[in-house]
Every structure is written in structure tokens, then in C-alpha cells.
matplotlib code that plots the C-alpha trace (Angstrom):
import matplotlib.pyplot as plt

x = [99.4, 98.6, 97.8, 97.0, 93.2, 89.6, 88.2, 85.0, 85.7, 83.3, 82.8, 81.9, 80.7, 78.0, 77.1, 74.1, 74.3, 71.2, 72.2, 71.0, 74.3, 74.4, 72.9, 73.5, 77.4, 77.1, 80.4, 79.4, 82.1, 80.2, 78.4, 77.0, 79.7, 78.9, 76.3, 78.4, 79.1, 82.6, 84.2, 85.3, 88.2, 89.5, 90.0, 86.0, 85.3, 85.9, 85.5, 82.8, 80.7, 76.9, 76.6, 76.9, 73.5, 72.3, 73.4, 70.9, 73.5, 76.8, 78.8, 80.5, 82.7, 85.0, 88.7, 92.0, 94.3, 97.2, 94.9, 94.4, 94.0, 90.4, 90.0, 87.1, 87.6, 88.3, 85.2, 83.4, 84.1, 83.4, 79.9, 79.8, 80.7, 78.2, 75.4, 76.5, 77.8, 80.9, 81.3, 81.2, 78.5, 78.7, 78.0, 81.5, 83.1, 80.8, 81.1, 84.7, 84.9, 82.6, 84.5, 87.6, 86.1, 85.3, 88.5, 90.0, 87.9, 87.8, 91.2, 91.6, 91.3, 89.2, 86.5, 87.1, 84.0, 81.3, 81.3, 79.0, 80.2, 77.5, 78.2, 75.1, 73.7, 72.0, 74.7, 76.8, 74.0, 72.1, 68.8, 66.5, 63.1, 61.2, 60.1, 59.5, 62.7, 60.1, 62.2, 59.8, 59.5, 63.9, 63.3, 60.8, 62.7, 65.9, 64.2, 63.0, 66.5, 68.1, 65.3, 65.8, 62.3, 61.4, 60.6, 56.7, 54.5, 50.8, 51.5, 54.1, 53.9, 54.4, 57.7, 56.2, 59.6, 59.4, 62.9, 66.9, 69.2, 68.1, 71.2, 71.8, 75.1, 74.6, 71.2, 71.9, 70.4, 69.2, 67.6, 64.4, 62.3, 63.3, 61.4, 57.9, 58.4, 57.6, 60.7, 61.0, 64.4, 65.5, 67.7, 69.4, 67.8, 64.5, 64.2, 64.5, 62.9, 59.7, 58.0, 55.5, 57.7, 56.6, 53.0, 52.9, 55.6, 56.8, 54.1, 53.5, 57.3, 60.7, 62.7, 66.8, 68.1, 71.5, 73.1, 73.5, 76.4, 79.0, 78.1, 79.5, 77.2, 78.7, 78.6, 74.6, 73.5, 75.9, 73.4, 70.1, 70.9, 71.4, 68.0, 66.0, 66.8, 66.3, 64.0, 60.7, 60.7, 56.6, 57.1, 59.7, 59.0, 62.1, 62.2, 64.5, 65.1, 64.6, 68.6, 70.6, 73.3, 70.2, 68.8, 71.3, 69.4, 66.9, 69.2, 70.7, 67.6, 67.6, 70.7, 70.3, 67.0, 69.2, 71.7, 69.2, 67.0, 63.8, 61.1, 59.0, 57.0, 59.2, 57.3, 59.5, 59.0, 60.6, 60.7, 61.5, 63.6, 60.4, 59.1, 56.3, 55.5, 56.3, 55.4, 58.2, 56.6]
y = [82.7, 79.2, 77.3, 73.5, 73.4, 72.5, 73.7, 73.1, 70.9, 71.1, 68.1, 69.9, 66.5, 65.8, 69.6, 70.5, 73.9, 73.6, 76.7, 75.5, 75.6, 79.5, 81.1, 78.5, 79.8, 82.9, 84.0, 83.5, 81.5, 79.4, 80.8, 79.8, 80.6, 79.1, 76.8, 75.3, 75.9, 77.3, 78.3, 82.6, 82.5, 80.6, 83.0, 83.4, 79.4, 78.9, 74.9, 74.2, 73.1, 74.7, 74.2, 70.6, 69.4, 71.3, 69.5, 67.1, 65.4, 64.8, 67.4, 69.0, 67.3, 69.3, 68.2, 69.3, 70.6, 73.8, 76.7, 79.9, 80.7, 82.2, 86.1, 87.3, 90.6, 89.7, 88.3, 90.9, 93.3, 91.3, 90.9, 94.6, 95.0, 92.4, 94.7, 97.9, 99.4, 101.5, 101.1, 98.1, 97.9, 98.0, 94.4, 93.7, 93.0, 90.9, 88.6, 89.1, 87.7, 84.6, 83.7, 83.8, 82.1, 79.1, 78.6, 78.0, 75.9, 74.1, 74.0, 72.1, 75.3, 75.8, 78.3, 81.1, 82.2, 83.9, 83.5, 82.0, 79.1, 79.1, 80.1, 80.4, 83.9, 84.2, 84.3, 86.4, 88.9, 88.2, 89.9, 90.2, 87.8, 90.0, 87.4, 88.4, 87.1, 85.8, 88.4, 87.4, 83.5, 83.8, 85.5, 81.9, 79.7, 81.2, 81.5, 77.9, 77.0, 78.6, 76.7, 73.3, 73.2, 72.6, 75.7, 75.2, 77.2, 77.2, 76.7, 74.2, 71.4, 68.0, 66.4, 64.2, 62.5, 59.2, 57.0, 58.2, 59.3, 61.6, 62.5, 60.9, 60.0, 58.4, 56.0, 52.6, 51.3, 48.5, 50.5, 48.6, 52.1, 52.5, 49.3, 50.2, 53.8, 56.7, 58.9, 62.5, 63.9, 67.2, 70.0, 70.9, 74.6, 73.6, 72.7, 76.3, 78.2, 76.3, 76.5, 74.4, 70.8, 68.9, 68.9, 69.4, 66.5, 64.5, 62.5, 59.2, 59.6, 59.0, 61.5, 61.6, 65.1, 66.6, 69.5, 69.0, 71.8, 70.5, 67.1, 64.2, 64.1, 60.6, 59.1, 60.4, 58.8, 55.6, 55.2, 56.0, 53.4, 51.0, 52.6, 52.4, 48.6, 46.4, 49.1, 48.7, 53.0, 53.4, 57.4, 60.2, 63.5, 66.1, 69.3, 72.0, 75.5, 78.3, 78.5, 77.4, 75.6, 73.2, 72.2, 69.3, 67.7, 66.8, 65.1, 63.0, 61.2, 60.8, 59.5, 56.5, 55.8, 55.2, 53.6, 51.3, 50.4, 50.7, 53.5, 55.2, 58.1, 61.6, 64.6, 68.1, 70.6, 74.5, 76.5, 80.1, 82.3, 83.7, 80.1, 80.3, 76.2, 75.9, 73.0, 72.3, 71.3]
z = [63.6, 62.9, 65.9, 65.7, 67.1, 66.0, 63.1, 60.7, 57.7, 54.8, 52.6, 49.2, 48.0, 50.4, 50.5, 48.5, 49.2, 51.3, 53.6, 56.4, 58.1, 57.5, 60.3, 62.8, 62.9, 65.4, 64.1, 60.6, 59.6, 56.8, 53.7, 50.6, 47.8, 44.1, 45.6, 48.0, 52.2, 52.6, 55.2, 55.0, 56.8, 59.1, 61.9, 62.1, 62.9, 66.8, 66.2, 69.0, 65.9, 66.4, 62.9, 63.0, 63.7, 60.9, 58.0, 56.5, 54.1, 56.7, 55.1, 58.1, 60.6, 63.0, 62.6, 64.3, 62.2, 61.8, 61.1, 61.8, 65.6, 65.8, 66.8, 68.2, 67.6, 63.8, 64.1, 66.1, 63.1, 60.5, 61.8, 62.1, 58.4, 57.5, 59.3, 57.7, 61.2, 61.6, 64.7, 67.1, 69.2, 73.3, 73.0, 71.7, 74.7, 76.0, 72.9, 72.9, 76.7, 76.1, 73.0, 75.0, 77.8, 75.2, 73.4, 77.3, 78.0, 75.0, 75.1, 78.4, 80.8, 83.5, 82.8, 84.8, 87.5, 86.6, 82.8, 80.7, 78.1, 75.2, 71.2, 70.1, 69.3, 72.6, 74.5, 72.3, 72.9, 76.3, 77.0, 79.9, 79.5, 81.4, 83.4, 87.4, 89.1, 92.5, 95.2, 97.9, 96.8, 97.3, 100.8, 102.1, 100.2, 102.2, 105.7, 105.2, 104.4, 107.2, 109.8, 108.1, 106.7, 103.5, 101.4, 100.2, 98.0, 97.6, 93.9, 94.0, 91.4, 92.2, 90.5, 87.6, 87.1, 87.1, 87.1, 87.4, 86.3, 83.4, 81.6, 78.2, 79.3, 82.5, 81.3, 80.5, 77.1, 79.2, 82.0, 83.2, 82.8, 79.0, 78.0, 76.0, 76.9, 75.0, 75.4, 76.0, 75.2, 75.3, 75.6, 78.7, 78.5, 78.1, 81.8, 82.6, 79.7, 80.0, 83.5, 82.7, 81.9, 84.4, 84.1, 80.4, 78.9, 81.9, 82.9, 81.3, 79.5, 80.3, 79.7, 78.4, 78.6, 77.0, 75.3, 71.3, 71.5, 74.4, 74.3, 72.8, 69.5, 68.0, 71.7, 71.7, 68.2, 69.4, 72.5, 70.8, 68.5, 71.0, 73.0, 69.7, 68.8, 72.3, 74.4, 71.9, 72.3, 71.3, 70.8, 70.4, 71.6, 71.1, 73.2, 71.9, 72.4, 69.2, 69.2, 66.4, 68.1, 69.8, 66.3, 66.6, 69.0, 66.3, 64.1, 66.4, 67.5, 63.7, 63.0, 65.8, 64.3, 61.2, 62.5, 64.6, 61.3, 63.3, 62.3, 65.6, 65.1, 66.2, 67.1, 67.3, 69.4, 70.0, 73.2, 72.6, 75.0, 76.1, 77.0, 74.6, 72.6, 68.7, 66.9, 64.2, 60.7]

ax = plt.figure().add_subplot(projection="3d")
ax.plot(x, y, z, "-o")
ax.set_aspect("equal")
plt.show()
């Protein structure tokens, strides 16, 4: 059924069949085809655009147009087909639900309770860390709560953040704390993944954080331009997770340097789901 919605569009001009786009796509909509992205079929793209940031030559924009509504479990099989499995796995549901879950919401629903709004792989497929979830550090934090005292630990590290607010969004280009600064911006995730932020990339920096998937990508290069031409930024240090659908990040820093016309130095850095450091080269 054709459907008027969001959908990848794939500028075969500006494409130079780099690939990189390939396995950012969870559903794997897009693949390389006579040395050129293309998009399968339309029922495989689900139009949030993770692939995006990606791109090193502009080729894909998401557009709204009639196309074929996207089906999860269209895609569910076909990625089942592309492993070499007969049968889907246990995990189909779960991808099937979260896919649903996004196309409500980005379709001006409410996202129902409980449900988790990510495309990228890892949500499709959640796994446990194996990280301790702290059962008796919930039980003090909860008693301290519940006598109006504030819940302390021995090893309790001291905030290191140094202005507000922190969202990409909601910081002025001319905020006073932005001026000779060496920025830190990064992914929303990052916050959580790696325990050790504070102490290891917050001090000394101001820090812009965001999400390269949900957010407003073009609104994000539009105020990093602005940032990068009247703030005198010394540094850039970017702090993204080892998910496809947070490479974007990256290239927006990249794209209001462009647009800015200035040249500071950009260091890139990935956190994996297990909060381990990666330098990227």
C-alpha cells in the first residue's frame, strides 16, 4: 500500500559508491548495486535516516513522498534470508515492536510506555552488558531519599560540569562560557555507557551534547557554524558511541566547520556498549 511518509532518497550523482552507508541501515534498506547506493525496496527503509551521517559526499537526504508503507516483518525476513536462516529468530518480535513503536512516533503518535525508540542495531537486538546493576547502592540511594537526605557514596565523583544548559539545542551561540573554549560534544548515550565522563573529558571543556539520529541534523550543523565563527572554539573533541546511527555526530561538527570557513583541530573518539575508549583514525 502506498502511504505518503519519509523515505531515503539517493542522489546517484553525488554517490561514489563508497558503501559506507551499507551497514549503518539496520533494516538494510541500502546496498551497493553497479557501484552505486540504491535503495532494495522501499518497504525495508523506515525513513528515520541512520544512514545519513554516513555519507561523505551529501548523497542521501530523507524526503516525503507516496511510497511504500514500511513492514517490519518484510523486513524482519529479509534479514533472515540475507543470513541464510529459515526461520526467524526469537528476536523478531522484539524488532518488530520497536519498529512499530517508531513509525508512531515518527508519525506524530505518542510512544506508547515502556518501549524503547532507537533504530540502530542495538536496539533491534538488545543485550545484557554484564555490568553489576549496584542492588545495594539502589537500596541507600532509596532510604536516603525517603529521609530527605542526600544519597552519598564513599566513591562518589564530584560533578566536573562547568556552565548550563548542555543540550545542543538549548545553548546559545553567544553563551559567555563558549568563548575560547575547547568543546566537548557528544552523543546523548555516551553519558551512560561511559562511567568515567566526568573525570576523564569534562574538566577544562565545555560540553554540547545531542542525539545524531532524532535530532534535528540541519538545525545542529546551522548552530555549530554559528559556534565555530564568533566563539574562537580552540579544540573539538567528539564522543560517540560504536553504533552506526551515532556516526553522524562526526559529520556534523564537520559540516559547520565548513559552513563556518574556520579550520580547529577535531579529535574523534568511540565508546563501545561495553564502555571500553576507541580512538577513531
Amino acid at each position: 500500500m502506498k502511504v505518503r511518509r519519509k523515505i531515503i532518497e539517493i542522489n546517484e550523482e553525488l554517490c561514489n559508491g563508497c558503501g559506507q552507508c551499507v551497514p549503518s541501515c539496520a533494516e538494510g534498506a541500502i546496498q551497493i548495486i553497479d557501484g552505486k547506493a540504491r535503495l532494495v525496496a522501499e518497504k525495508y527503509c523506515d525513513g528515520l535516516g541512520a544512514c545519513l551521517g554516513e555519507c561523505p559526499t551529501g548523497a542521501l537526504k530523507i524526503t516525503e513522498r507516496l511510497a511504500d508503507d514500511f513492514d517490519a516483518d518484510a523486513v524482519q525476513e529479509y534479514l533472515d534470508q540475507q543470513e541464510g536462516q529459515r526461520e526467524p529468530e526469537p528476536k523478531s518480535q522484539t524488532y518488530q515492536q520497536n519498529q512499530a513503536d517508531q513509525q508512531k512516533e515518527g508519525r506524530g503518535g505518542q510512544k506508547p510506555q515502556g518501549s524503547l525508540a532507537c533504530g540502530c542495531p542495538s536496539a533491534a537486538h538488545p543485550e545484557s552488558l554484564g555490568h553489576p546493576q549496584g542492588a545495594d547502592s539502589r537500596a541507600k540511594a532509596s532510604s536516603s531519599q525517603s529521609s530527605g537526605q542526600e544519597a552519598t557514596s564513599p566513591t562518589t565523583t564530584p560533578s566536573a560540569l562547568s556552565h548550563w544548559p548542555v543540550q545542543i539545542r538549548l545553548v546559545p551561540s553567544s553563551a559567555p562560557f563558549l568563548k575560547g573554549a575547547e568543546l566537548l560534544v557528544i552523543a546523548d548515550c555516551t553519558a551512560v555507557a561511559y562511567p568515567s565522563l566526568h573525570s576523564d573529558f569534562l574538566p577544562g571543556r565545555v560540553v554540547l551534547m545531542g542525539c545524531p539520529k532524532f535530532d534535528q541534523a540541519d538545525e545542529y550543523i546551522r548552530k555549530f557554524a554559528a559556534i565555530f565563527k564568533t566563539a574562537g572554539i580552540q579544540k573539538v573533541t567528539v564522543l560517540m558511541m560504536e553504533v552506526p546511527c551515532c556516526g553522524g555526530l562526526s559529520v556534523i561538527v564537520e559540516r559547520g566547520l565548513a559552513e563556518a570557513g574556520v579550520t580547529i583541530p577535531v579529535e574523534r573518539l568511540r565508546i563501545t556498549t561495553q564502555g571500553k575508549l576507541l580512538k577513531v583514525p
